[in-house]
N, CA, C and O of each residue as an XYZ file, in Angstrom:
884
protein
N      96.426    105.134    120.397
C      95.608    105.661    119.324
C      94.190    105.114    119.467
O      94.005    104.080    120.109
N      92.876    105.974    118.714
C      92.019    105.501    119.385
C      91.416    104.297    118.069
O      92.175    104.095    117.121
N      90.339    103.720    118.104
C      90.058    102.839    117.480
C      89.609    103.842    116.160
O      89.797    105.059    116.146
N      88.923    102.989    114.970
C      88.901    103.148    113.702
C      86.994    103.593    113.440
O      86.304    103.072    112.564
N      86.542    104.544    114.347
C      85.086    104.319    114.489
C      84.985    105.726    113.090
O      85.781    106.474    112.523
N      83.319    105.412    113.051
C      82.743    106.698    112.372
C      82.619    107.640    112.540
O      82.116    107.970    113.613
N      82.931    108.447    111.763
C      82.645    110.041    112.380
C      80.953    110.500    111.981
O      80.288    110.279    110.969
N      80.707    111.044    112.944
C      79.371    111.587    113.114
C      79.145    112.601    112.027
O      80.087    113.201    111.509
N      78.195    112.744    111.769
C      77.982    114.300    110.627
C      77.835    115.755    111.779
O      77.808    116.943    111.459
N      77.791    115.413    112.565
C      78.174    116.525    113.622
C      79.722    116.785    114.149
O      80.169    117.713    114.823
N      80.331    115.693    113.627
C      82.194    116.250    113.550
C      82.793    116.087    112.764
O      83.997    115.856    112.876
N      81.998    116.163    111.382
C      82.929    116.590    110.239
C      83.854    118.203    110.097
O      83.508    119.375    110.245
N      84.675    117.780    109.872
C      85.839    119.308    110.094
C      85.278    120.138    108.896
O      84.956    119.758    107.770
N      85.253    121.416    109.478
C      85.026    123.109    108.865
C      86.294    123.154    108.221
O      86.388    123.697    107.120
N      87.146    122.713    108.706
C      88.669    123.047    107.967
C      89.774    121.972    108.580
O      89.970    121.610    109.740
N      90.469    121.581    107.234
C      90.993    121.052    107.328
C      92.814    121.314    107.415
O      93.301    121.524    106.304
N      93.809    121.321    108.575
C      94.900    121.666    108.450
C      96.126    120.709    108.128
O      96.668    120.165    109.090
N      96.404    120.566    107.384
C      97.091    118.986    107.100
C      98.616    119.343    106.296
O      98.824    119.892    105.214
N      99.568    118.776    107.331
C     101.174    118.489    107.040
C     101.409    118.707    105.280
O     100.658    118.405    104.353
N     102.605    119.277    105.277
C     103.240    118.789    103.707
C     103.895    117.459    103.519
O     103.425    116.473    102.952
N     105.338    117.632    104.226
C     106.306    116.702    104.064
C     105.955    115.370    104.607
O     106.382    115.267    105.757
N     105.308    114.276    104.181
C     104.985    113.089    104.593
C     103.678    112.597    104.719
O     103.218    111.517    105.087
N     103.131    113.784    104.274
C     101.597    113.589    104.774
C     100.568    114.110    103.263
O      99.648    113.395    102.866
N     100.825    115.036    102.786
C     100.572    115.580    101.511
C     101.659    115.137    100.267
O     101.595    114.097     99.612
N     102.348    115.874    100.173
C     103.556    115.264     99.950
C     104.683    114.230     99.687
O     105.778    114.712     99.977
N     104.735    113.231     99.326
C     105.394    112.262     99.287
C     106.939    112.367     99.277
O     107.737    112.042     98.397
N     107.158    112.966    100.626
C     108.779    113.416    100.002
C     109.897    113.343    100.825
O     110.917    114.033    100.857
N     109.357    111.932    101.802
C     110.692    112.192    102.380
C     111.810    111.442    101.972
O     112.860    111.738    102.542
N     111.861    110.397    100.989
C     112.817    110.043    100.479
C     113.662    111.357     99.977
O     114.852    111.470    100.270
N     112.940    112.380     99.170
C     113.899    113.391     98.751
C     114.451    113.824     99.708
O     115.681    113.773     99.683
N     113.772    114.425    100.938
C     114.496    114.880    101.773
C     115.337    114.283    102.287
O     116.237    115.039    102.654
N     115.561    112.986    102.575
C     116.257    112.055    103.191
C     117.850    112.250    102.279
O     119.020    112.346    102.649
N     117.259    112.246    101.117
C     118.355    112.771    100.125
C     119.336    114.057     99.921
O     120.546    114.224     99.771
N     118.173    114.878     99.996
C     119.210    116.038    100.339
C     119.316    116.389    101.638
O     119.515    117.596    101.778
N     119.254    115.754    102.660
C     119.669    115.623    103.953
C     121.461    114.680    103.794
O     122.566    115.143    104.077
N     121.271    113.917    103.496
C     122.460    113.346    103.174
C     123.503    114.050    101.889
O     124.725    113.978    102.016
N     122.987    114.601    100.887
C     124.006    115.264     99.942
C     124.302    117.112    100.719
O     125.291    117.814    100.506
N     123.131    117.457    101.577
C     123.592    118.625    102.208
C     125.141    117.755    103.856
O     126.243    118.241    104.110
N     124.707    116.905    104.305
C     125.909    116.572    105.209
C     127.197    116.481    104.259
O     128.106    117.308    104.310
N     127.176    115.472    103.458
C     128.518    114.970    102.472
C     128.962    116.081    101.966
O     130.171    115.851    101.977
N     128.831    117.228    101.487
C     129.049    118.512    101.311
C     130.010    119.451    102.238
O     130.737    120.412    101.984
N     129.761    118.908    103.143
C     130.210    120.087    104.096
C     130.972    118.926    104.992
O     131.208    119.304    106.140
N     131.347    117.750    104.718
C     132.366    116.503    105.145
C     131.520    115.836    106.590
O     132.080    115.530    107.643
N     130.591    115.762    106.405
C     129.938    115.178    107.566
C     129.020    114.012    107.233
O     128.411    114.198    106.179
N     128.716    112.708    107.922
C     127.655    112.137    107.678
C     126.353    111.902    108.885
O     126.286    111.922    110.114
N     125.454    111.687    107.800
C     124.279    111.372    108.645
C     123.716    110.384    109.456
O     124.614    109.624    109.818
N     122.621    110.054    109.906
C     122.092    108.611    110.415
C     120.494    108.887    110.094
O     119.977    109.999    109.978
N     119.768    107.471    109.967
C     118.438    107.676    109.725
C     117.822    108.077    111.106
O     117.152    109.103    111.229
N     118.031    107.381    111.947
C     117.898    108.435    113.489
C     117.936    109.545    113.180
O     116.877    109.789    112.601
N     118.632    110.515    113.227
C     119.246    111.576    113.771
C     118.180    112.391    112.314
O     117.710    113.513    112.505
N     117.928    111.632    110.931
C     117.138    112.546    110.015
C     115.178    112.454    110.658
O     114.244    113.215    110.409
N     115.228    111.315    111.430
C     113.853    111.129    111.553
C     113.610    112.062    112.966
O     112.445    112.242    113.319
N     114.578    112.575    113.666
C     114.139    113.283    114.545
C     113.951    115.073    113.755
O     113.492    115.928    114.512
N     114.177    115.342    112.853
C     114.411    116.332    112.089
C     112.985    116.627    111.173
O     112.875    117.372    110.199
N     112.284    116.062    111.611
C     110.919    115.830    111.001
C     110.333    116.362    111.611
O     109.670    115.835    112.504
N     110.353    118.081    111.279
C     108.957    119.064    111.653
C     109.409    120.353    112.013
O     108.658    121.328    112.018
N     111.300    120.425    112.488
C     111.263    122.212    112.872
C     111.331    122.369    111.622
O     111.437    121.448    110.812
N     111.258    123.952    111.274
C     111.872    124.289    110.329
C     113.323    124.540    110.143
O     114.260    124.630    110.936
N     113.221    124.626    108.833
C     114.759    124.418    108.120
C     116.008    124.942    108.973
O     117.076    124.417    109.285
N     115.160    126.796    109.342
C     116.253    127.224    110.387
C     116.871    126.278    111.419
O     118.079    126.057    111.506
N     116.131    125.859    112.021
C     116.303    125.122    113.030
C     116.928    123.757    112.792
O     117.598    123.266    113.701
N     116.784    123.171    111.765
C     116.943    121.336    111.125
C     118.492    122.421    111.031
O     119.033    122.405    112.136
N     119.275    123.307    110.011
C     120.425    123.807    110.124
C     121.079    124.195    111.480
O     122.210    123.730    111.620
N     120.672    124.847    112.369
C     121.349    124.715    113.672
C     121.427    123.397    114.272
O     122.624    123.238    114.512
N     120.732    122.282    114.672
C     121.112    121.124    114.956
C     121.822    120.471    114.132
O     122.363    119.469    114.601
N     122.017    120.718    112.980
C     122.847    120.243    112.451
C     124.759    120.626    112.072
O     125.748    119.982    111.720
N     124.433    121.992    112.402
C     125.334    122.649    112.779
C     126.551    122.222    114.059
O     127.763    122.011    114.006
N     125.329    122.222    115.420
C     125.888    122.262    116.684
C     126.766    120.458    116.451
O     127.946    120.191    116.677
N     125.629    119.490    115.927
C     125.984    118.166    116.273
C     127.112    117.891    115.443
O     127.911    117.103    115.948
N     127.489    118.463    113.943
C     128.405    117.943    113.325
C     129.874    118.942    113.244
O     130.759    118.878    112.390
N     129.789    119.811    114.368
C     130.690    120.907    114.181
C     130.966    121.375    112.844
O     132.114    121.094    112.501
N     130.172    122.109    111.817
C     129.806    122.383    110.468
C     130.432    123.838    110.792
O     130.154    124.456    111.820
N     131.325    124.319    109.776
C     132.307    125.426    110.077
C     131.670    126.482    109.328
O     131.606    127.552    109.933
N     131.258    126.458    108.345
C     130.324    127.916    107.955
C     129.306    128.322    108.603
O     128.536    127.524    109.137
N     129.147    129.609    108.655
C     127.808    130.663    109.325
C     126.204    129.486    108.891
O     126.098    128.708    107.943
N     125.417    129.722    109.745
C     124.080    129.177    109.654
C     123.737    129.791    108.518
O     123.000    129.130    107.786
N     123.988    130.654    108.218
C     123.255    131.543    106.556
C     123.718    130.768    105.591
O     122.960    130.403    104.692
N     125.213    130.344    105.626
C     125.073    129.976    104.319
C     124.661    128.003    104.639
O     124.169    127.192    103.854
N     124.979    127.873    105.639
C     124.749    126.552    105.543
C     123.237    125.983    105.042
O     122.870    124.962    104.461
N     122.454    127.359    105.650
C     120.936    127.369    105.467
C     120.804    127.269    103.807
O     120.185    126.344    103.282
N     121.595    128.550    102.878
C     121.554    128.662    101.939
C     121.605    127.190    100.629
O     120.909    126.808     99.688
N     123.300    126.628    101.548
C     123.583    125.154    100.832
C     122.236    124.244    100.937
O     121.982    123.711     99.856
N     121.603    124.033    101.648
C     120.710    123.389    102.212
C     119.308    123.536    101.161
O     118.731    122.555    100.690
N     118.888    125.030    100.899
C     117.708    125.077    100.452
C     118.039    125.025     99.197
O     117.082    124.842     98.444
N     119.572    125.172     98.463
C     119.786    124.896     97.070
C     119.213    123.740     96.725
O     118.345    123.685     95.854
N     119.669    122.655     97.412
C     119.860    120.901     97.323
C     118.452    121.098     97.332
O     118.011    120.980     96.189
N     117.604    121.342     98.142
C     115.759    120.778     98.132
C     115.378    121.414     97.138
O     114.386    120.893     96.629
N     115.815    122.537     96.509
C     115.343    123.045     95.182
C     115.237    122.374     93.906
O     114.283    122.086     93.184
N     116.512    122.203     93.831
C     116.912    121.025     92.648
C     116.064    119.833     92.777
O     115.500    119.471     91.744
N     115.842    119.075     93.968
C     115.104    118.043     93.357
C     113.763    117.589     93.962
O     113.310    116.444     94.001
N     113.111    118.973     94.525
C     111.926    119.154     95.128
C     110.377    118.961     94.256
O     109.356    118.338     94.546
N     110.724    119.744     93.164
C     109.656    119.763     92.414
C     108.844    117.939     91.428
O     107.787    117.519     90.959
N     110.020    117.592     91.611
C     109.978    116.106     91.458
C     109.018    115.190     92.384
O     108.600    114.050     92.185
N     108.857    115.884     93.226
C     107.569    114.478     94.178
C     106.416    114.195     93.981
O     105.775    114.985     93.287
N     105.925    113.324     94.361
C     104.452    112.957     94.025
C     103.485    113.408     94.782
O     104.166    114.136     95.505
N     102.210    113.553     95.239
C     101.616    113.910     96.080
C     101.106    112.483     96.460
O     101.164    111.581     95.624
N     100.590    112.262     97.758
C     100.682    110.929     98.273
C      99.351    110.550     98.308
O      98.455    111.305     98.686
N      99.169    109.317     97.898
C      97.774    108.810     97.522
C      96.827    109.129     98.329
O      97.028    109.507     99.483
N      95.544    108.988     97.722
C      94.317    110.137     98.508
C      94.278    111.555     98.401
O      93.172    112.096     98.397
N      95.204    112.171     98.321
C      95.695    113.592     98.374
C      94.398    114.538     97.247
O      93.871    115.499     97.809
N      93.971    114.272     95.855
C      93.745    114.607     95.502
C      92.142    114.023     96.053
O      91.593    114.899     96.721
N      91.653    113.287     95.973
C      90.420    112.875     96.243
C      90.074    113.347     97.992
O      88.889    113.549     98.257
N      90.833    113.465     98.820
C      90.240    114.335    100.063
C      89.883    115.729     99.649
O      88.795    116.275     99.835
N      91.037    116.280     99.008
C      90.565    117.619     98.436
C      89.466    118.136     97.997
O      88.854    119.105     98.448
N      89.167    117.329     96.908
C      87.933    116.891     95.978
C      86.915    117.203     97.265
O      86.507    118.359     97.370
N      86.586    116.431     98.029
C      85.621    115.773     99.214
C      85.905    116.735     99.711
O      84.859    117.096    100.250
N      86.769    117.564     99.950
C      86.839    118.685    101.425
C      85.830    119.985    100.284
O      84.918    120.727    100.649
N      86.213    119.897     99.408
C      85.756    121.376     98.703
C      84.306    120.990     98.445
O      83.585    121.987     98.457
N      83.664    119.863     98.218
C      82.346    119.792     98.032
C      81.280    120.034     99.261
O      80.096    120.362     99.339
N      82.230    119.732    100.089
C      81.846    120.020    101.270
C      81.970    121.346    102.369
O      81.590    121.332    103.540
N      82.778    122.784    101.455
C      82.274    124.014    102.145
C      83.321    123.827    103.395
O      83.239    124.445    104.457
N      84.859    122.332    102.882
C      85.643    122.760    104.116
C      86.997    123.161    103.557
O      87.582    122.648    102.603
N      87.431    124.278    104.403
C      88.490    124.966    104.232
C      89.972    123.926    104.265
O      90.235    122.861    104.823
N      90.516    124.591    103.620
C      92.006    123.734    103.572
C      93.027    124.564    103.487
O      93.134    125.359    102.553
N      94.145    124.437    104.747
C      95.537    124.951    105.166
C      96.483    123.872    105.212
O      96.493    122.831    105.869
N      97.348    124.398    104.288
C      99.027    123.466    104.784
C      99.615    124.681    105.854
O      99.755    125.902    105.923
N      99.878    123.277    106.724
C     100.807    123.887    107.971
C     102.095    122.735    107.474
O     102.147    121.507    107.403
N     103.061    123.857    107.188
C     104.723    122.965    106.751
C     105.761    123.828    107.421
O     105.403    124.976    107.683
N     106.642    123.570    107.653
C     107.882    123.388    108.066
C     108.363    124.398    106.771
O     108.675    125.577    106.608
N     108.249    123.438    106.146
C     108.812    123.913    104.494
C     108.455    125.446    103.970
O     107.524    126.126    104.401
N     109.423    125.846    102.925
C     108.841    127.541    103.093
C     107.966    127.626    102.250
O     107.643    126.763    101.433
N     107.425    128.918    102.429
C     106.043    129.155    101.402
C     106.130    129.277     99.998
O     105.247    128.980     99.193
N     107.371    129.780     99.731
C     107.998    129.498     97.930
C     107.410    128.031     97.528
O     106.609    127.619     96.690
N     108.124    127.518     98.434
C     108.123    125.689     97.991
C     107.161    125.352     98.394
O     106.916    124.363     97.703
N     106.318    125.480     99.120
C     104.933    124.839     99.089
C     103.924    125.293     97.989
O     102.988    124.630     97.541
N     104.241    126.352     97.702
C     103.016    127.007     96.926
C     103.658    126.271     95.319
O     102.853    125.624     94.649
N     104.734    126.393     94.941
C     105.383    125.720     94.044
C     104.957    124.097     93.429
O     104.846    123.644     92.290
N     104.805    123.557     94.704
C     104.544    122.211     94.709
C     103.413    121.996     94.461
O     103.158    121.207     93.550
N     101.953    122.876     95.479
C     101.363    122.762     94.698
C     100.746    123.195     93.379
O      99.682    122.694     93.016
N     101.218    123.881     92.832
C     100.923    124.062     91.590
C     101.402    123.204     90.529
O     101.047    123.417     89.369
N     102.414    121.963     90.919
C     103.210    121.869     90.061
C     102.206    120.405     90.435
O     102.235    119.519     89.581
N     101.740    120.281     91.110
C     100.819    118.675     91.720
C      99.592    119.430     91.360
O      98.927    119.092     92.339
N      98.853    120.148     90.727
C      97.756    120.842     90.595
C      96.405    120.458     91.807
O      95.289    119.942     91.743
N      97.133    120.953     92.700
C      96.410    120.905     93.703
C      96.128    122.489     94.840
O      95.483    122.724     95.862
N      97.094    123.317     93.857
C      97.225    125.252     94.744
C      95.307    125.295     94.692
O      94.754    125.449     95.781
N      94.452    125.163     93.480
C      93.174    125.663     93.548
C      92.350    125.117     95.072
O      91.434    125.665     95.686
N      93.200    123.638     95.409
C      91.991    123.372     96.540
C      92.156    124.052     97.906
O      91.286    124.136     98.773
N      93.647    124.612     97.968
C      94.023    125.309     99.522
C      94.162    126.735     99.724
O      95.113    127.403     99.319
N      93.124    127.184    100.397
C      92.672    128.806    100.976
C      94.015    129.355    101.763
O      94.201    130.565    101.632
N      95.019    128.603    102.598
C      95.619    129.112    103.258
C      97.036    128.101    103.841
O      96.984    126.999    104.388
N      98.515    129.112    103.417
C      99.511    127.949    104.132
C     100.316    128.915    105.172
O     100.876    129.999    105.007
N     100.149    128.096    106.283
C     101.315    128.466    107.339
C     102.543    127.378    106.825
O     102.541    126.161    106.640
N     103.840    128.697    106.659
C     105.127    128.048    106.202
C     105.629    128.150    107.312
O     104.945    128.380    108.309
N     107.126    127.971    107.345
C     108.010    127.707    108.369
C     108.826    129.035    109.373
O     109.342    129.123    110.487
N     108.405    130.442    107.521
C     109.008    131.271    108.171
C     108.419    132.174    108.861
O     108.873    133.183    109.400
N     106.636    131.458    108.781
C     105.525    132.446    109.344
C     105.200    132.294    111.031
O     104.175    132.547    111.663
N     106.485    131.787    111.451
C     106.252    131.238    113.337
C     107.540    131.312    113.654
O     108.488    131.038    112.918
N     107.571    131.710    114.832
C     108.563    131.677    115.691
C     109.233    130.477    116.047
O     110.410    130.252    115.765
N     108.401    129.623    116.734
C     108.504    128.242    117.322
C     107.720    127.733    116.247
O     106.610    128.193    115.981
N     108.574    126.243    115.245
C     107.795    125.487    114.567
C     107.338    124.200    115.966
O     107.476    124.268    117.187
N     106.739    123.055    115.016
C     106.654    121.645    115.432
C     107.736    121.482    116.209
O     108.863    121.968    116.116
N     107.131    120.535    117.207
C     106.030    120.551    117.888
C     105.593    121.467    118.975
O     105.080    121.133    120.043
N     105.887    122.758    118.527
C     105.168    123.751    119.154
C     103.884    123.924    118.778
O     103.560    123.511    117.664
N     103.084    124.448    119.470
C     101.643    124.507    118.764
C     101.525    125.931    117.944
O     100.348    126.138    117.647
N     102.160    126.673    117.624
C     102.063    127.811    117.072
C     101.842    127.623    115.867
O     100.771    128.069    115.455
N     102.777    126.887    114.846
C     101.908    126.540    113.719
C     100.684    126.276    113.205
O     100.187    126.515    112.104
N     100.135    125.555    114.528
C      98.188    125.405    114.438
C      97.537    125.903    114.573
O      96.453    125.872    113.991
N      98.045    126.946    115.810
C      97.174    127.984    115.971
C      97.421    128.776    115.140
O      96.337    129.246    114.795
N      98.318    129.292    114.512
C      98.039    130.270    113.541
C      96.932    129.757    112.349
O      95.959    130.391    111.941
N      97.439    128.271    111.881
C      96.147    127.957    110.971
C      95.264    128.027    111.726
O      94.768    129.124    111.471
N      94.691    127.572    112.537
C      93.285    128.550    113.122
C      92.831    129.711    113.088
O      91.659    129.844    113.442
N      93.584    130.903    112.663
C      93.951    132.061    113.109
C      93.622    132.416    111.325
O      92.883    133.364    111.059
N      94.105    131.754    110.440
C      93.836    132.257    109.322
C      92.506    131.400    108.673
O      92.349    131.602    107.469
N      91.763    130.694    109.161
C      90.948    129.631    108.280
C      89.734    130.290    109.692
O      88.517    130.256    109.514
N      90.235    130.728    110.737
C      88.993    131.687    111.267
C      88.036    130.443    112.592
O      86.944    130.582    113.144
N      89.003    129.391    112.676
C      88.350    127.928    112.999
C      88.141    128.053    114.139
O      88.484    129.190    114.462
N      87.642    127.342    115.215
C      88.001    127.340    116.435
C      88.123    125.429    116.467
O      87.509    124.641    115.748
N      89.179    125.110    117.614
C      89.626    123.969    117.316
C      88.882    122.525    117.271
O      89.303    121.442    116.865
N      87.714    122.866    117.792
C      86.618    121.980    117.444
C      85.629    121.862    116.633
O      84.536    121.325    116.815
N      86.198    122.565    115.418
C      85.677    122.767    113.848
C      86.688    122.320    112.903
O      86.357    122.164    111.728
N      88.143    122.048    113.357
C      89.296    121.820    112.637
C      89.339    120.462    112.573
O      88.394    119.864    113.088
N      90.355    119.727    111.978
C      91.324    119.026    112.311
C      92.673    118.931    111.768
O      92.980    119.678    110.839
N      93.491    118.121    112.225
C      95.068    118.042    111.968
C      95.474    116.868    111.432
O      95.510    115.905    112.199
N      95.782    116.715    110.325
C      96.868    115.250    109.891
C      97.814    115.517    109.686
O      98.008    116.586    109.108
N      98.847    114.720    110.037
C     100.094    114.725    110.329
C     100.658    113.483    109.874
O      99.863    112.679    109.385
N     101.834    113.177    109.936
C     103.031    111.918    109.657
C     103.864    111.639    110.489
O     104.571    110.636    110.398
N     103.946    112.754    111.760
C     105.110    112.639    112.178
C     105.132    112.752    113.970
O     104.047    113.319    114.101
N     105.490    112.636    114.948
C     105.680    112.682    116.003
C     105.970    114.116    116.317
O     105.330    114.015    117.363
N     106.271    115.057    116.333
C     106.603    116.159    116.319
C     105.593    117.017    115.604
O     105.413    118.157    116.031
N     104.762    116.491    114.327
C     103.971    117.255    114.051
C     102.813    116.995    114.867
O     102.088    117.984    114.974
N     102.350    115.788    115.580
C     101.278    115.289    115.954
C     101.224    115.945    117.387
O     100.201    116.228    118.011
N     102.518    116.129    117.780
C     102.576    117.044    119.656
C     102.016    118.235    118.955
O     100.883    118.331    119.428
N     102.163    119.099    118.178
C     102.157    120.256    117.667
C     100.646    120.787    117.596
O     100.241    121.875    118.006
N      99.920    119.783    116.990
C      98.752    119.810    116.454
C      97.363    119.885    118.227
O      96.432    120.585    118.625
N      98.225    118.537    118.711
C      97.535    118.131    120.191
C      97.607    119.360    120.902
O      96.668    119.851    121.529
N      98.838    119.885    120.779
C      98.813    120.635    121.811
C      97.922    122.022    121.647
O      97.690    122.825    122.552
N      97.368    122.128    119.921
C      96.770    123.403    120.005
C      95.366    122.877    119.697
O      94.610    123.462    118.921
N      95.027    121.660    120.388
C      93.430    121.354    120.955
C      92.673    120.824    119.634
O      91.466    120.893    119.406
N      93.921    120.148    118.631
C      93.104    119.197    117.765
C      93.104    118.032    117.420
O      93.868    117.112    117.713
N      91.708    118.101    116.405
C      91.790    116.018    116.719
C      92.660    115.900    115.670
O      92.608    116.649    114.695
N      93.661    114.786    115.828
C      94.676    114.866    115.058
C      94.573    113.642    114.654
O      94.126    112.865    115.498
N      94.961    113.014    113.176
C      94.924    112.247    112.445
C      96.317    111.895    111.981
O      96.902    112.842    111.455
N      97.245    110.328    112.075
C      98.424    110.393    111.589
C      98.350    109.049    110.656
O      97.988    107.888    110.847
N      98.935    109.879    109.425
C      98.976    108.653    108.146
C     100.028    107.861    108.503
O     100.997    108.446    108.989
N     100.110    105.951    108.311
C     100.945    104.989    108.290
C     102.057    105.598    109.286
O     103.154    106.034    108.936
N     101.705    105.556    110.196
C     102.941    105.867    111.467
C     103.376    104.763    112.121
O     102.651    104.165    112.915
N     104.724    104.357    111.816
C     105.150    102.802    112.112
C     105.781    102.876    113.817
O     106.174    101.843    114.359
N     105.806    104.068    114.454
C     106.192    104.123    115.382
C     104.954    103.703    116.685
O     103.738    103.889    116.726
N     105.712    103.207    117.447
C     105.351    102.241    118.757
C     104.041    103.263    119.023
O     104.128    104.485    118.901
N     102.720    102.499    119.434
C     102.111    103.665    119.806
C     101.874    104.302    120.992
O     100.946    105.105    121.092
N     102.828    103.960    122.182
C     103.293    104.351    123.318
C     103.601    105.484    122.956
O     103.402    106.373    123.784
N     104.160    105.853    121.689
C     105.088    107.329    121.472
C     104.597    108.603    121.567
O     104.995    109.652    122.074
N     103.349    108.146    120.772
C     102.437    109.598    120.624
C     101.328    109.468    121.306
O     100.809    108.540    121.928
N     101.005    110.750    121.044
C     100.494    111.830    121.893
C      98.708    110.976    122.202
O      98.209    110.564    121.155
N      97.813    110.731    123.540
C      97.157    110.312    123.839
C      95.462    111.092    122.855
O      94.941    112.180    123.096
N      95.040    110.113    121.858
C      94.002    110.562    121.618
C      93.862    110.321    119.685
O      92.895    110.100    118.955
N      95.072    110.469    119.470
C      95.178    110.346    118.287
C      94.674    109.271    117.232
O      94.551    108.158    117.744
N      94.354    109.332    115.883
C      93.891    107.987    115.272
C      94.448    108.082    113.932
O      94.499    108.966    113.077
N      94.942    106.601    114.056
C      95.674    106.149    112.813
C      95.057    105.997    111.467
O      94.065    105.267    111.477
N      95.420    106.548    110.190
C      94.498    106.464    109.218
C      95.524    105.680    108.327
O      96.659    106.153    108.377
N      95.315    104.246    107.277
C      96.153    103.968    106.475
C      96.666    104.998    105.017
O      97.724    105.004    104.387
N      95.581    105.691    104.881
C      95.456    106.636    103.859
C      95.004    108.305    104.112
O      94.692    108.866    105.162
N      95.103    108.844    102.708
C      94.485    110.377    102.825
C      92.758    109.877    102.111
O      91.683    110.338    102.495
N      92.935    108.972    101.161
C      91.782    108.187    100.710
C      90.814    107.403    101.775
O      89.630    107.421    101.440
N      90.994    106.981    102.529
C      90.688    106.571    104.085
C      90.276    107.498    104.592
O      89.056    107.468    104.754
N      90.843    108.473    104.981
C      90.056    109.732    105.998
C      89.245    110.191    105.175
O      88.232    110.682    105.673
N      89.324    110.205    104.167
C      87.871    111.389    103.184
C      86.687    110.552    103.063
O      85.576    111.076    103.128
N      86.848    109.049    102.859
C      86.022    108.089    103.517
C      84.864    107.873    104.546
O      83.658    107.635    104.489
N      85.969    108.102    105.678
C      85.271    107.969    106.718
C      84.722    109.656    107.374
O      83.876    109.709    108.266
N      85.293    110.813    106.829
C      84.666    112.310    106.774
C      83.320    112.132    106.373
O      82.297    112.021    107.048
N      83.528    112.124    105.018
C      82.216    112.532    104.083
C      81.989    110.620    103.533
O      81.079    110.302    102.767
């Protein structure tokens, strides 16, 4: 990761594309939760491994691996179905994660665009934010069911490019996660990852660690 320097007023981001689940969001304890009450359900258990690699396809996909690995005997539809019940019920409950509202603040005074790129579907993102009163600050969300290939494919980014009109050296990407951070790199942005406790051998060459969302709006504007 690279060091903790200033950003120039010549690379402040036009638009900003930034993660839900872990990064906006404060939610992976929930998920962690109904990751574990969707296994116990269907007689299977989990591992925190096996949930932290699950951090970034979408749901379709988090249900087929979960499928294949625990030999889970119902159709992917409904397992999908069991699955998005459980995050329903206790989704609307999260916090948005500190800084969250004050980058916003700072991105909109500043004439820069804001996209959630999530995993998560567009019901539930748009839900959340309204329910975190934060829907007024974001122009545009790529959900999970708007790509073919999620994280860490780059298709998710580029499509937010694609709708915020950016080219990738007007953007940037924050992320939480290893999978979101390949995702982001690979579609040619500078990518930013909040409190990432993982080795930094892991990720992706170029990247910079921010302790906060309050921190990056900081050192932006």
């Amino acid at each position: 990761m690279t060091s903790r320097s200033p950003i120039g007023a010549n690379d402040r981001p036009r638009a900003i594309l930034i993660d839900l689940d872990g990064t906006l969001a404060d939610s992976i304890a929930v998920l962690r939760a109904a990751y574990t009450e969707f296994l116990l359900r269907h007689g299977a258990t989990g591992s925190d491994d096996e949930f932290a690699g699950l951090n970034g396809p979408p749901l379709s996909a988090v249900v087929r691996l979960l499928k294949a690995a625990h030999g889970l005997p119902a159709d992917e539809s409904e397992l999908r179905g069991s699955y998005e019940d459980i995050i329903d019920r206790i989704y609307d409950a999260v916090p948005a994660c500190a800084g969250a509202a004050q980058l916003f603040h700072k991105a909109r005074s500043n004439n820069c665009l804001i996209c959630v790129v999530t995993s998560n579907s567009a019901a539930r993102t748009r839900r959340w934010l309204t329910t975190s009163s934060l829907n007024h600050f974001v122009d545009s969300i790529v959900a999970g069911e708007d790509v073919a290939c999620g994280k860490p494919q780059p298709d998710p980014y580029l499509l937010a490019l694609q709708r915020t009109a950016s080219a990738p050296e007007d953007a940037i990407a924050i992320e939480d996660s290893l999978r979101g951070a390949q995702s982001a790199v690979s579609a040619g942005l500078r990518t930013f990852v909040v409190n990432s406790g993982s080795p930094l051998t892991a990720w992706p060459p170029g990247i910079v660690a921010i302790g906060s969302l309050h921190e990056l709006a900081t050192r932006l504007w």
